[in-house]
C-alpha positions in Angstrom: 56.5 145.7 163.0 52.8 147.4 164.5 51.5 146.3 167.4 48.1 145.6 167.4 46.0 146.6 170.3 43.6 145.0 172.5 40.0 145.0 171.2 38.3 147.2 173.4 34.7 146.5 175.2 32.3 148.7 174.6 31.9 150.6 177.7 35.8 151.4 176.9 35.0 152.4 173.7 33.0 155.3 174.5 35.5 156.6 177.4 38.1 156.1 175.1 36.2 158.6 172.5 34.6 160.6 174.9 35.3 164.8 174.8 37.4 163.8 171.5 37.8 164.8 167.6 37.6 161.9 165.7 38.3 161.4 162.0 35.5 160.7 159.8 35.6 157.2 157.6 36.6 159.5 154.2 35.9 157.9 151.0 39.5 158.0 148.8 40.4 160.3 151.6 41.0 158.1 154.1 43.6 156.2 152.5 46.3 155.0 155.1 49.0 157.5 154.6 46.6 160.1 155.2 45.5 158.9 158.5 48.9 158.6 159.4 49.7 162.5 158.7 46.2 163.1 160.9 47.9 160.6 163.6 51.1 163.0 163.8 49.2 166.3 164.4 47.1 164.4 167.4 44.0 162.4 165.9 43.8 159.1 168.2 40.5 158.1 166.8 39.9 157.0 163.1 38.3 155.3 160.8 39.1 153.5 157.8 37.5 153.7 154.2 33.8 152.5 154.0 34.5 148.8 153.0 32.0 146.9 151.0 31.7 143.7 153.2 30.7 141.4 150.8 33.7 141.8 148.4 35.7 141.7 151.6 34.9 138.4 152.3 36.2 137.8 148.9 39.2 138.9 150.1 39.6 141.6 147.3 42.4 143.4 147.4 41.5 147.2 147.7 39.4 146.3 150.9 41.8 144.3 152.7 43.8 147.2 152.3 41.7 149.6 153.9 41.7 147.7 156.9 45.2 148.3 157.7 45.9 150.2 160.3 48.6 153.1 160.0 51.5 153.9 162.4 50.1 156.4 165.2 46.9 155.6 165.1 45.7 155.1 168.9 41.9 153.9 168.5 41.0 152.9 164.6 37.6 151.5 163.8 37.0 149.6 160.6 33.7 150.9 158.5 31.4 147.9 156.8 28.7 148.6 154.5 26.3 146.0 154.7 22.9 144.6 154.9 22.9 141.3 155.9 24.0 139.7 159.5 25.8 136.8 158.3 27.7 139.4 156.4 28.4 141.8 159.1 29.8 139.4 161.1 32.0 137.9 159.2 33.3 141.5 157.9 33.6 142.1 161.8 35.8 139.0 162.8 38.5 140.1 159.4 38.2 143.3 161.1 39.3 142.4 164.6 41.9 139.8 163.1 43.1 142.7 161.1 43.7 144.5 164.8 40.8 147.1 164.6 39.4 148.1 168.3 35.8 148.4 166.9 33.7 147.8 163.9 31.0 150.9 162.2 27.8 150.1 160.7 27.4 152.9 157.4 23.8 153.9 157.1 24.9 157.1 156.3 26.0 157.4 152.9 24.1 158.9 150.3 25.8 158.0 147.1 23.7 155.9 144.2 26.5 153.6 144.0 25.7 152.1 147.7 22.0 153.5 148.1 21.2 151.3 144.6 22.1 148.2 146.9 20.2 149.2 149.8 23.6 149.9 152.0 24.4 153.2 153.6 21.4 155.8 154.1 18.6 153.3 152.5 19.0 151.7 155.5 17.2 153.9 157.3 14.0 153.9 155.3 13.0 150.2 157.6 14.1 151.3 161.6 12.8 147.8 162.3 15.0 146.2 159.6 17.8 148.0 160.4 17.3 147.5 164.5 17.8 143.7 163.4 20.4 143.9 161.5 22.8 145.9 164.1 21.3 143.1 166.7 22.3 140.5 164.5 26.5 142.0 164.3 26.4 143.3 167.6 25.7 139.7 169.2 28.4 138.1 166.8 31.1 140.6 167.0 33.7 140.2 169.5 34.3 143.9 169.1 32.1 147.3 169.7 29.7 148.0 167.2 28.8 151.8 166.1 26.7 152.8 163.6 27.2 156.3 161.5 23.6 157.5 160.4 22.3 160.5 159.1 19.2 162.1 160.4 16.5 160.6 158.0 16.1 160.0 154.3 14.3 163.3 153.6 13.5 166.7 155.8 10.1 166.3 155.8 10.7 163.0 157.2 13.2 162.8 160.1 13.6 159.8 162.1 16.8 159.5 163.6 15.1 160.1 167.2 13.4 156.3 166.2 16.3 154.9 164.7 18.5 156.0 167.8 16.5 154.3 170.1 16.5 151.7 168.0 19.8 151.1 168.1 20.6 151.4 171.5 17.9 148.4 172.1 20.0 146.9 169.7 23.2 146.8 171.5 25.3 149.5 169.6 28.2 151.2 171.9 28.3 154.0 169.9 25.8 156.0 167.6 27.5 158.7 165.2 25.0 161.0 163.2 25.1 163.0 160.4 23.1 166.0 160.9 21.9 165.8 157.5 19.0 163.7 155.5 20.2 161.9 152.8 18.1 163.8 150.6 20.2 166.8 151.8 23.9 164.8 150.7 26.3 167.9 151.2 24.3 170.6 150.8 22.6 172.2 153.5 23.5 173.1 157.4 23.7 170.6 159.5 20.8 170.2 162.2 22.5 170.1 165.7 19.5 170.6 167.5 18.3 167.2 165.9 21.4 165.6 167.7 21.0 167.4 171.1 17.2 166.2 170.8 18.7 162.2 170.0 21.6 163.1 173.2 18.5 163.9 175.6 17.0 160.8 174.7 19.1 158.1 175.7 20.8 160.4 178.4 21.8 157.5 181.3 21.6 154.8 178.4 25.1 154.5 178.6 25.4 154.3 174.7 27.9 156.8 173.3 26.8 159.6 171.0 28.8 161.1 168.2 28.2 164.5 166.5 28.8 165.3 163.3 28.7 168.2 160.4 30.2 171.5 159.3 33.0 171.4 162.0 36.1 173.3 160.5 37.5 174.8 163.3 39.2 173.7 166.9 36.6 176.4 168.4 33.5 175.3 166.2 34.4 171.9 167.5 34.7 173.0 171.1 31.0 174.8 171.0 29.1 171.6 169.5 30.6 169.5 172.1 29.5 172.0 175.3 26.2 173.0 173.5 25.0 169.5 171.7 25.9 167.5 174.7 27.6 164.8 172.5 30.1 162.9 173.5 32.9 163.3 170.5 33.1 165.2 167.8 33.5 163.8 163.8 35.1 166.1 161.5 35.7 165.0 157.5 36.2 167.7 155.3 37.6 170.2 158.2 40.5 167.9 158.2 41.0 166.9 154.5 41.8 171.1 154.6 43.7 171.4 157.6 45.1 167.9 158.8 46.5 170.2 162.0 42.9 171.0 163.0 43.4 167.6 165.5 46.8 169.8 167.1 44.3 173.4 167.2 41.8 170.9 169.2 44.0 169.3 171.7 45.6 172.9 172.4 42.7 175.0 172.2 44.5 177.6 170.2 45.0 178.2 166.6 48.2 177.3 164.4 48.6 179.6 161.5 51.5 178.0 159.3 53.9 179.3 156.3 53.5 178.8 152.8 57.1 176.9 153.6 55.5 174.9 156.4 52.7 174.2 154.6 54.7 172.4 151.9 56.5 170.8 154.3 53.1 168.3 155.8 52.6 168.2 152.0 56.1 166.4 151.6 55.4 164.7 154.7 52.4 162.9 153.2 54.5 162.4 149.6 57.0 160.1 151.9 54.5 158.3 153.8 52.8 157.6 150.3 56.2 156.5 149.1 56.6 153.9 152.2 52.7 152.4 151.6 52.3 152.3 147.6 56.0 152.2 146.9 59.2 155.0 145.9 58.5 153.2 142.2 56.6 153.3 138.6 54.0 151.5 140.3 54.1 153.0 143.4 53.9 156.4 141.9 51.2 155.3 139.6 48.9 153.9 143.0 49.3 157.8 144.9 48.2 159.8 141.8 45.0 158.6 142.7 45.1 160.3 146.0 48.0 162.8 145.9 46.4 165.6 143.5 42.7 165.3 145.2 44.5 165.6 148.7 46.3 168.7 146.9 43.0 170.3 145.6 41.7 169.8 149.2 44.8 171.5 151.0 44.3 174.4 148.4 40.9 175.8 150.1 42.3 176.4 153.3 41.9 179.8 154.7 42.6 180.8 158.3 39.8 181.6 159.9 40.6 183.2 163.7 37.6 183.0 166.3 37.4 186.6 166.7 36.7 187.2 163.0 34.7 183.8 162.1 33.5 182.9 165.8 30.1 184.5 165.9 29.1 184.5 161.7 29.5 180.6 162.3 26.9 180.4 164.6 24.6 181.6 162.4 25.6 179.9 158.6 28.3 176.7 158.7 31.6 178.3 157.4 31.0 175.5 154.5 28.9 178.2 153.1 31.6 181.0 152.8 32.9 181.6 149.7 37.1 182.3 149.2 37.7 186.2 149.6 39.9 187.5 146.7 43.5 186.7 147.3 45.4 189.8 148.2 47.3 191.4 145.8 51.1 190.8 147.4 50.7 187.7 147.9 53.9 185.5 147.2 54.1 183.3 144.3 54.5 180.2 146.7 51.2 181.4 148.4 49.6 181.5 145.2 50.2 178.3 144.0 49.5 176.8 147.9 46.1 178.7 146.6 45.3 177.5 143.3 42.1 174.7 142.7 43.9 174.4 138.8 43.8 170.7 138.2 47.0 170.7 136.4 49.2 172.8 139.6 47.9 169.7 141.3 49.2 167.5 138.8 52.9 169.7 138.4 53.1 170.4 142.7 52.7 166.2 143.3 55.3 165.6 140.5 57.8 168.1 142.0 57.0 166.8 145.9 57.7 163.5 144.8 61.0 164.1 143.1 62.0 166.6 146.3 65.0 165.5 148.3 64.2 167.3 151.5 61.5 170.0 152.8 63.8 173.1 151.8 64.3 171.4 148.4 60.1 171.1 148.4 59.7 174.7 149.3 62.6 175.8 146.4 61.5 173.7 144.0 57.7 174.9 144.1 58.6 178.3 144.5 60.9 178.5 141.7 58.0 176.4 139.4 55.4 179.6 140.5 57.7 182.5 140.3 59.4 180.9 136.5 55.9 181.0 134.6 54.7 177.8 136.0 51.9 178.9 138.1 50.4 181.2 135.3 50.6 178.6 132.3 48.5 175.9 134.1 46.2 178.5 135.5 45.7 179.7 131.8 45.1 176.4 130.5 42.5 176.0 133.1 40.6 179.2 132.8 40.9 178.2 128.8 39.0 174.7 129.6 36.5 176.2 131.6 35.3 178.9 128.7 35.5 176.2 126.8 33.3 173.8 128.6 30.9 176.6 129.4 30.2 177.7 126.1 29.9 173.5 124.7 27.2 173.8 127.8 26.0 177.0 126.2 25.5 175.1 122.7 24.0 172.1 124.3 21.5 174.6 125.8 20.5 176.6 122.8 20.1 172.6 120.7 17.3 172.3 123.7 15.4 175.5 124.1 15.4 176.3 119.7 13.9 172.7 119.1 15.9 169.5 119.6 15.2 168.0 116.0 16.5 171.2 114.1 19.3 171.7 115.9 21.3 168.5 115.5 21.6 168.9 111.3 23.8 172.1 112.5 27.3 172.0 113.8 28.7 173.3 117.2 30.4 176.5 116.0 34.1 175.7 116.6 35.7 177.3 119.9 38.5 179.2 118.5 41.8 180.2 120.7 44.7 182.1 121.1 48.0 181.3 120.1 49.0 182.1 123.9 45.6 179.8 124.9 46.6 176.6 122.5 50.3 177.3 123.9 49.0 176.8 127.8 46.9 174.1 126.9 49.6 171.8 125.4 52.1 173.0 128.2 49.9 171.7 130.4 49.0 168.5 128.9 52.5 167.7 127.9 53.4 168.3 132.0 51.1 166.2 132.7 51.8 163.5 130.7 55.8 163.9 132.3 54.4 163.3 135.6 52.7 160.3 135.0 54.9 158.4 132.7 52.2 158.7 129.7 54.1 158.1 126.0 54.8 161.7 124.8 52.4 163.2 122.2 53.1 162.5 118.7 51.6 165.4 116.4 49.2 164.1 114.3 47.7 161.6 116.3 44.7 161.3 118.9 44.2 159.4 121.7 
């Protein structure tokens, strides 16, 4: 059975963070057994899933689930999305009788789905507002509030030095920003020198400052913290590529692993999967939702070693490098490790799933790359994407030759190889085998 922890006070809070790498609240990436793989490799600070307070306290489901907490996890703090007080209190008492040591405030999403409700980074368009929400929670929480924020809603108009101090008279324990506007999403470099500016400010405040943004290394992580002044560091998509990043941190040295080991974590998280959502139909059914993303994810990695990457990453974020070529010799089993084709995803979760052991993993997916595997769902994909780009290319040519004459004509058909229509229902047939969809039956359409 988990023990639950002690809520922690907020002064504890932010000497439990501080000089740390914390995980970022990841939407569908933060899903339970995912923390958990994170918790081996060293991360003892976490978040869970952004959860929509108001369809918690309907006690739906999905976000009651994301307030579990996962074995390992040292310090895990429940995200709310809110903007209301009565709300954000209530959300915070589930979350300490779930066993959370502190509660986050998102103002930092950009997505329509949560802007369109005012929630996440429309928050910040009122400071006042917002200052009286966090108030509000922060005096009917028994546990530490933070807040995640980004740096303003558009570059011409940052405000996070306002909102900061804001929130600090408000009573949060913990600030975490986003060194992006919401204007910005994913898109451009993070500002750190707009989070060193919010750090000098409430220097002596005693309210905990959280940096975050285009960390993907152990060292890159190492010189935000010494340069920025923050006290922790939040990395997201540096650790959906390399869940060991939280091991390279602690030790202050780089771990470079096998193909084989590398398809070992990936079993690793395939059993802790099978332990939350179930080693059945159902079960099976719940980590497809996950499993493939997590796949495409742990496809883009690429070591980068400090005296290669160090110095270029002080001048662009390494977000902006684009994958060299893979090198000629490389392995079949590195190849596939490699590939962003949606339907290896699809054929490397079905075989990790089915694997007995981590020698029967590494076997099983090397066998599936060197016997054919590997090129068939690669040709499917490159197939898919000519097509897509030349229905994009019609689409275009309807527009620019005049709209109104160009729908009485037909799309010319694509036309395909035999080899091409051959990948294509390899892939879709494999597909359909690793989800437990009804086989095919020629003649038909779905």
């Amino acid at each position: 059975m988990l023990t639950l922890s002690m809520p922690l006070l907020s002064t504890d809070l932010v000497s439990r963070i501080r000089g740390k790498m914390i995980l970022a609240p990841l939407t569908r990436g933060g899903n339970l057994p995912y923390r958990r793989l994170c918790a081996d490799f060293g991360c003892d600070a976490s978040f869970s899933e952004m959860t929509y307070a108001r369809n918690l306290l309907k006690n739906e489901g999905i976000e009651l689930a994301r307030m579990r907490r996962a074995p390992g996890e040292t310090t895990f703090g429940v995200q709310i999305a809110t903007n209301e007080i009565d709300e954000g209190v209530a959300a915070a008492k589930m979350a300490a009788a779930s066993g959370a040591d502190w509660v986050d405030l998102n103002c930092g999403c950009p997505i329509y789905e949560a802007t369109r409700r005012g929630l996440g980074a429309a928050l910040l368009r009122k400071p006042h507002k917002l200052e009286q929400l966090v108030a509000g929670i922060a005096a009917g929480s028994s546990l530490p509030l933070s807040v995640k924020v980004r740096t303003g809603e558009f570059r011409n108009a940052l405000n996070v030095r306002d909102v900061a101090s804001r929130l600090r008279d408000a009573g949060a324990a913990m600030v975490t920003i986003h060194g992006r506007t919401m204007e910005d999403r994913y898109k451009r470099p993070a500002d750190w020198d707009v989070i060193a500016q919010v750090v000098a400010d409430g220097a002596g405040s005693g309210v905990g400052v959280v940096g975050n943004g285009d960390i993907l290394t152990h060292y890159d992580a190492r010189r935000r913290l010494d340069e920025s002044g923050v006290d922790a560091v939040m990395v997201g998509r540096g650790a959906l590529i390399k869940p060991w990043v939280f091991q390279e941190f602690e030790r202050g040295e780089p771990w470079e692993p096998s193909a084989a080991e590398r398809v070992e974590i990936m079993r690793r998280l395939v059993v802790y999967m099978k332990e939350h959502f179930g080693d059945d139909a159902r079960g099976r059914k719940k980590a497809w939702a996950f499993l493939p993303w997590h796949l495409d994810w742990f496809a883009r990695y690429l070591p980068l070693p400090e005296a290669e990457w160090g110095a270029f990453s002080r001048e662009e974020p390494l977000m902006q490098m684009r994958r060299p070529p893979l090198p000629a010799d490389l392995p079949a089993l590195g190849r596939l490790l490699a590939s962003r084709a949606p339907g290896a995803h699809d054929a490397m979760s079905g075989l990790l799933w089915e694997a007995a052991s981590d020698a029967a993993a590494v076997d099983t997916l090397r066998n599936f790359a060197e016997g054919g595997g590997l090129a068939e769902v690669e040709a499917a994909a490159a197939a898919e994407a000519e097509a897509e780009e030349e229905e994009l290319a019609n689409v275009g040519q309807a527009y620019s030759g005049g709209l109104k004459k160009q729908r009485r004509r037909r799309a010319a058909p694509v036309i395909r190889t035999p080899q091409e229509i051959a990948a294509l229902r390899a892939q879709r047939a494999l597909k359909r085998k690793l989800t437990g969809a009804a086989p095919h039956v020629e003649g038909t359409r779905r």
